[in-house]
C-alpha positions as CSV (number, residue, x, y, z in Angstrom):
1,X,-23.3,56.7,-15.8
2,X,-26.3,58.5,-13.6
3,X,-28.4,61.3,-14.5
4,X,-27.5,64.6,-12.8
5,X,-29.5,67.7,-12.8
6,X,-27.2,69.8,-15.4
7,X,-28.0,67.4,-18.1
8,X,-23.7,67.0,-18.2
9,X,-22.1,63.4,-17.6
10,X,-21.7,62.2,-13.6
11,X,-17.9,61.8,-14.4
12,X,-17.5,65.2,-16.3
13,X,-19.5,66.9,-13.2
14,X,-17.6,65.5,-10.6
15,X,-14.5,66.5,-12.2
16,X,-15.9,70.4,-12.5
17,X,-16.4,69.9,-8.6
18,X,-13.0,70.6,-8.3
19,X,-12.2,73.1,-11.0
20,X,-11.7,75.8,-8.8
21,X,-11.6,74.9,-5.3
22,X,-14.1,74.9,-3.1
23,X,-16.0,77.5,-4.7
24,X,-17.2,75.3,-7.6
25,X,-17.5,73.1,-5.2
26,X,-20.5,75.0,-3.3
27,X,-21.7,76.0,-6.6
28,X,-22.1,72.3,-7.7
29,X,-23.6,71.6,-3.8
30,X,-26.3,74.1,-4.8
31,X,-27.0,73.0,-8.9
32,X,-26.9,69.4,-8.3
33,X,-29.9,67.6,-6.9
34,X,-30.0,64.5,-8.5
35,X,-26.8,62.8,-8.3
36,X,-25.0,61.6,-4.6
37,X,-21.3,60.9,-7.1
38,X,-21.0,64.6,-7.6
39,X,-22.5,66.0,-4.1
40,X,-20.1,63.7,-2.5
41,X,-17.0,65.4,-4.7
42,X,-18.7,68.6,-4.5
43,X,-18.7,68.2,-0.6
44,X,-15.0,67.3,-0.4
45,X,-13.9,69.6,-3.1
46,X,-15.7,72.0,-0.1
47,X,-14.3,71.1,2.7
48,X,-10.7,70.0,1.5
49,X,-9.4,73.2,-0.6
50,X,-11.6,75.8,2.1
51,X,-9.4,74.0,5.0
52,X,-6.3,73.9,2.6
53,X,-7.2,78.2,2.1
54,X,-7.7,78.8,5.6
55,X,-4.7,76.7,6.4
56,X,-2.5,78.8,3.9
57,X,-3.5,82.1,5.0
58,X,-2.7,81.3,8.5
59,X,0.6,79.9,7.8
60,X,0.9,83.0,5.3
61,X,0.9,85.2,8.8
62,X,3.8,83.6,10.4
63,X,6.8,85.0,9.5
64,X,10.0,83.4,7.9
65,X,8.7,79.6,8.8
66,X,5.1,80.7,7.4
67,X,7.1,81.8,4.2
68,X,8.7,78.3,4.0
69,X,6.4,76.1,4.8
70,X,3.6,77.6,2.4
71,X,5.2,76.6,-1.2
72,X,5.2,72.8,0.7
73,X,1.6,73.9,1.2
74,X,1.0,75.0,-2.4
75,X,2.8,72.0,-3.7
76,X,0.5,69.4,-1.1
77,X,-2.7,70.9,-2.5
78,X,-2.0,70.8,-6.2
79,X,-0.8,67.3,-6.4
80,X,-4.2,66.4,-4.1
81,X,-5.6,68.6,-6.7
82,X,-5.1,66.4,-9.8
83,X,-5.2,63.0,-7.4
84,X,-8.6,64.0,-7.2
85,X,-10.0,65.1,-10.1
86,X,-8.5,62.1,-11.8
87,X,-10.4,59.9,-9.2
88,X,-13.6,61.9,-9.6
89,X,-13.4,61.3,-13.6
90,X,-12.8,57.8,-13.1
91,X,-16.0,57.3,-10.4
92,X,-13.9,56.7,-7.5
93,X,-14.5,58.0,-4.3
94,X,-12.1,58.8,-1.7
């Protein structure tokens, strides 16, 4: 395990990176210092669920096939969103 800045374990922290999207993923981008395992899943907690909330609300717009398409959407981004927290606990990256 390395040391991170928050005194928590690297495995634990990088699993927080993805708690709530990509806003504790900017908030782990600006607490963590220390450790390049949880700025790497705090960057692509970032930029994968920010691009999967942009993506939604766009779709969200488009009528009837926008309605359809964004439980598919919803669906995609949840299993991602266990896939990788499982892989952050674990000290994977992706």
């Amino acid at each position: 395990m390395g040391n991170t800045s928050l005194g928590l374990d690297e495995n634990v922290e990088a699993l927080l990176c993805y708690l709530f999207g990509w806003v504790t993923g900017i908030i782990f981008l600006i607490l963590e210092k220390e450790n390049k395992l949880v700025r790497f899943h705090a960057m692509q907690s970032l930029i994968t669920f920010l691009f999967l909330s942009i993506v939604s609300v766009l779709i969200n717009t488009i009528p009837f096939v926008g309605w359809l398409i964004s439980p598919i959407l919803w669906f995609i981004g949840l299993i991602l969103w266990v896939v990788l927290m499982y892989k952050a606990f674990r000290g994977e990256k992706i």
